[in-house]
C-alpha positions, 0 to 999 in steps of 0.5 A: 500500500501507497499513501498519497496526499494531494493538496491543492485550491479548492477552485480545482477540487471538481477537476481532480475528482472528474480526473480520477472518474476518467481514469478509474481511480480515487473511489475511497479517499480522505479529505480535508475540507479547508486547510491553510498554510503556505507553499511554493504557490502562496499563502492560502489562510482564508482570511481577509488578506489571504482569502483562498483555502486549500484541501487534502486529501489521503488515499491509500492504494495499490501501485496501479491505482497510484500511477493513475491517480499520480496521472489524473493529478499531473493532468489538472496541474498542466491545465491549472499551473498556478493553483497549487496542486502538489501530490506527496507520496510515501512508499510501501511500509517498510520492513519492521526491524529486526528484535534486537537480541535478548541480553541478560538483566544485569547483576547487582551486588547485594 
């Protein structure tokens, strides 16, 4: 399993998710309805001097459902390159490590 968070303007929330339709990807997702913070692409506080608000989302997913989500994703950002769509990924879990090796409890004197 892959996680991958998208953030990006809400103007093009509709866009990313008619993406994801067309290349069957996305059904099960997360999504964080209003964020804000500051990027490459601005401050988005949704204030009065910042009014714009971002949004997130988290999917969980398979190699192939990441390539065409990563696919849909990259299609809205060419066609919108100043709204500040990012996608993050994290790749599969990691082997746990290894037990460390069990050692004798120390001896105290008495």
């Amino acid at each position: 399993m892959i996680r991958l968070e998208i953030i990006a303007n809400h103007s093009v929330e509709e866009n990313i998710l008619d993406a994801f339709k067309y290349e069957g990807v996305g059904k099960f997702y997360t999504k964080y309805p209003s964020i804000y913070g500051v990027g490459t692409s601005g401050p988005r506080m949704g204030d009065a001097i910042w009014p714009e608000e971002n949004f997130a989302m988290v999917i969980w997913c398979d190699d192939e459902e990441a390539r065409g989500i990563v696919r849909a994703v990259e299609f809205v950002k060419k066609k919108f390159p100043d709204e500040g769509v990012k996608i993050f990924g994290l790749p599969p879990e990691a082997e746990p490590p290894e037990e460390p090796p069990e050692t004798e409890p120390a001896k105290t004197e008495n």
